[in-house]
C-alpha positions as CSV (number, residue, x, y, z in Angstrom):
1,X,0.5,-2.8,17.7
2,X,-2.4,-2.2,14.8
3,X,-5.1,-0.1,15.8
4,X,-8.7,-1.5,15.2
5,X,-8.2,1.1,11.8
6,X,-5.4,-1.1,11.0
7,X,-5.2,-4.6,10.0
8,X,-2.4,-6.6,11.3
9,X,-1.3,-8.7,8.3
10,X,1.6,-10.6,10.2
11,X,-1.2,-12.2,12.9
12,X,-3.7,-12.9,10.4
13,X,-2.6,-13.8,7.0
14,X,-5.8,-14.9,5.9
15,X,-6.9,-10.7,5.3
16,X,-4.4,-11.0,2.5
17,X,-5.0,-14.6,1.2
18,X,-8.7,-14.1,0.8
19,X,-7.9,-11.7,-2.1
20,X,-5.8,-14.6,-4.1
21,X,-2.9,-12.5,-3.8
22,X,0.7,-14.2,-5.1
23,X,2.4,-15.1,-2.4
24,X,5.3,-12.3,-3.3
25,X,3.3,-9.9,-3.0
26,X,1.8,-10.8,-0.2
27,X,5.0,-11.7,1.3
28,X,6.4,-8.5,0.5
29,X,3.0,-6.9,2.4
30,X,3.7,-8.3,5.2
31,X,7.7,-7.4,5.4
32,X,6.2,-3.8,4.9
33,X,3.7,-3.9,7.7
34,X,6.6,-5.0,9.7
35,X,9.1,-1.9,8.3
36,X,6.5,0.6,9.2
37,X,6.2,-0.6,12.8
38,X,9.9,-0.9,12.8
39,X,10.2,2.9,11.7
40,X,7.4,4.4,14.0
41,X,9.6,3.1,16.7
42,X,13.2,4.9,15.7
43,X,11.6,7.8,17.1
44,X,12.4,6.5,20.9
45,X,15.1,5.0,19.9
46,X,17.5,7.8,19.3
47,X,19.9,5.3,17.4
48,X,21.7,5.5,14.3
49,X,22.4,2.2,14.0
50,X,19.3,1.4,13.9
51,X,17.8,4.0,11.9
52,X,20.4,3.1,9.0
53,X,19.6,-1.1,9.5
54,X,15.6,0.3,9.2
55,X,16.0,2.5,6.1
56,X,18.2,-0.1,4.3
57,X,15.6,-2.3,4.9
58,X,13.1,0.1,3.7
59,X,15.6,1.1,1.0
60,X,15.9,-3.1,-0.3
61,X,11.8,-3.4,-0.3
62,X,11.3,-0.4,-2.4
63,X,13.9,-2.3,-5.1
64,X,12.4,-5.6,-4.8
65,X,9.2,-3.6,-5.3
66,X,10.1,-1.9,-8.3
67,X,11.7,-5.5,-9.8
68,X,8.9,-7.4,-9.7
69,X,6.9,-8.3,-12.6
70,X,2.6,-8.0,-12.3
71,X,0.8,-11.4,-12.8
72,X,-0.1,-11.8,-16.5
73,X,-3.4,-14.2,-17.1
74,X,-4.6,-13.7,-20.1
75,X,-7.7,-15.5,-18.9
76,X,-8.1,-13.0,-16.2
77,X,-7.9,-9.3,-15.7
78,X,-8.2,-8.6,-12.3
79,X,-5.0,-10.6,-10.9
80,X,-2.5,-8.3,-13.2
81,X,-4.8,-4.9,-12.0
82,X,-4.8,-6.2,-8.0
83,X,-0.8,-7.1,-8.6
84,X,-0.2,-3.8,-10.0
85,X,-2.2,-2.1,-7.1
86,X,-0.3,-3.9,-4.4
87,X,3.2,-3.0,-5.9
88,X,2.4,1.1,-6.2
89,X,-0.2,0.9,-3.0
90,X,3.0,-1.0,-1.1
91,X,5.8,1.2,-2.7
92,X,3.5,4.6,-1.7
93,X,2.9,3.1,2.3
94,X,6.8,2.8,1.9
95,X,7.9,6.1,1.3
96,X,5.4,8.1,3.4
97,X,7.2,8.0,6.3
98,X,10.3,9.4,4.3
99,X,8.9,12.4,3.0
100,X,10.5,14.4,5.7
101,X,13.6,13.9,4.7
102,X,16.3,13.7,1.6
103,X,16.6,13.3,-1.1
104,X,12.8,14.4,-1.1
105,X,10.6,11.7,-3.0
106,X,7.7,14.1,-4.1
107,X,8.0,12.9,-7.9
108,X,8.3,9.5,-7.4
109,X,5.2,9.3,-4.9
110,X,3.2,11.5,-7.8
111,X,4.1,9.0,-10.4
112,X,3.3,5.9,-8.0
113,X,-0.2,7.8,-7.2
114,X,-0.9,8.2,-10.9
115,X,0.1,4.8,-11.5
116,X,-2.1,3.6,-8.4
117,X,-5.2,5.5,-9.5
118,X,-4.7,3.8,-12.9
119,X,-4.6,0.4,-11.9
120,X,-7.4,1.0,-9.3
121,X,-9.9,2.0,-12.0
122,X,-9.4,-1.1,-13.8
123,X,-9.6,-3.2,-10.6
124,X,-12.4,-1.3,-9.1
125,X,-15.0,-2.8,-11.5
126,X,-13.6,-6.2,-10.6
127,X,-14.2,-6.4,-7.3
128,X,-17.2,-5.7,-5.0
129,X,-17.9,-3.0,-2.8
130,X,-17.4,-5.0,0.3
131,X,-13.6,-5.3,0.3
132,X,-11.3,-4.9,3.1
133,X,-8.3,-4.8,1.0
134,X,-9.5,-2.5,-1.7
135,X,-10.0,-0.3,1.4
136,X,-6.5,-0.4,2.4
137,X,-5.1,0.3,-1.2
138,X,-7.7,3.2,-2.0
139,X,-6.8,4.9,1.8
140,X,-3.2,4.5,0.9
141,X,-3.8,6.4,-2.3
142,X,-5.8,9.3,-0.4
143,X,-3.2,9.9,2.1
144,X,-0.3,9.8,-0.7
145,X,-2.3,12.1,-2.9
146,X,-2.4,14.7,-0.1
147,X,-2.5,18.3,-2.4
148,X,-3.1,16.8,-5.3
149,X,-6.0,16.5,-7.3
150,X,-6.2,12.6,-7.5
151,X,-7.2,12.8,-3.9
152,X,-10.8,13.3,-4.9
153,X,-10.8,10.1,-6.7
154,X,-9.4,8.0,-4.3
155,X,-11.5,9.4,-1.1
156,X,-14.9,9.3,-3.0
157,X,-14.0,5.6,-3.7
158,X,-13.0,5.1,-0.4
159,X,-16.4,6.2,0.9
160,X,-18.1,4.5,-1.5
161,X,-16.0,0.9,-0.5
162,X,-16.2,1.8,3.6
163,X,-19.8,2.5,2.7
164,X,-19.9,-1.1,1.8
165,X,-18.6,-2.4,4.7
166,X,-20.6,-0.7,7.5
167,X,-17.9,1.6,8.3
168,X,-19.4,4.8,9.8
169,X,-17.0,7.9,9.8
């Protein structure tokens, strides 16, 4: 079950449509949150069965993620930068949990927190300071850029978006 810190996008959708998110990437959001729990619980389970059905799941997200295609509007910037956000920020909450094990994924997850960071700062501008899901995407970021220098970025963002929403730390 979601902590308070964590927002449960399966019981309330409405998080993720507030932000005009396509609904495949949305979709695929909320097939992640689903994973993750699904993963955190493999540790009780002592199972092989179904720690192989978890990470083929896991495996089939990461290629749906990397297949699709950011929103292109001419007419408007932000939907391609908040696309592009939720495919690295998704692909990044995906593979944290695997970093333990191999093939080791250190050089993707770099690449995807580049690529993260890069989106972000076009997005940033975009979008207010008040913004629940900016937090989640910036906070996925931070953690995934653990030892690296990008973490800066993506922390002092963070405090500057969870200043915006009253969150005291």
């Amino acid at each position: 079950m979601p902590t308070r810190d964590q927002p449960n996008f399966n019981s309330d959708r409405n998080i993720i449509d507030q932000f005009l998110i396509p609904e495949p990437f949305a979709d695929i959001i909320v097939e992640i949150n689903e994973l993750s729990k699904s993963f955190s619980m493999l540790q009780y389970l002592h199972s092989t069965e179904a720690s192989f059905l978890v990470l083929s799941q896991l495996s089939s997200v990461l290629q749906r993620l990397f297949q699709m295609n950011p929103v292109l509007d001419l007419e408007n910037d932000l939907s391609f930068h908040l696309t592009e956000s939720c495919r690295y920020a998704a692909a990044l909450h995906v593979l944290f949990p695997l970093m333990a094990y191999f093939p080791d994924p250190t050089l993707l997850v770099g690449a995807l927190v580049h690529r993260l960071k890069f989106s972000l700062a076009s997005l940033l501008p975009l979008m207010g300071p008040s913004n629940q899901f900016l937090l989640w995407l910036l906070a996925v970021g931070a953690i995934s850029a653990e030892q690296m220098p990008e973490r800066q970025w993506f922390e002092g963002h963070l405090a500057l978006i969870a200043s915006g929403l009253s969150i005291i730390v």
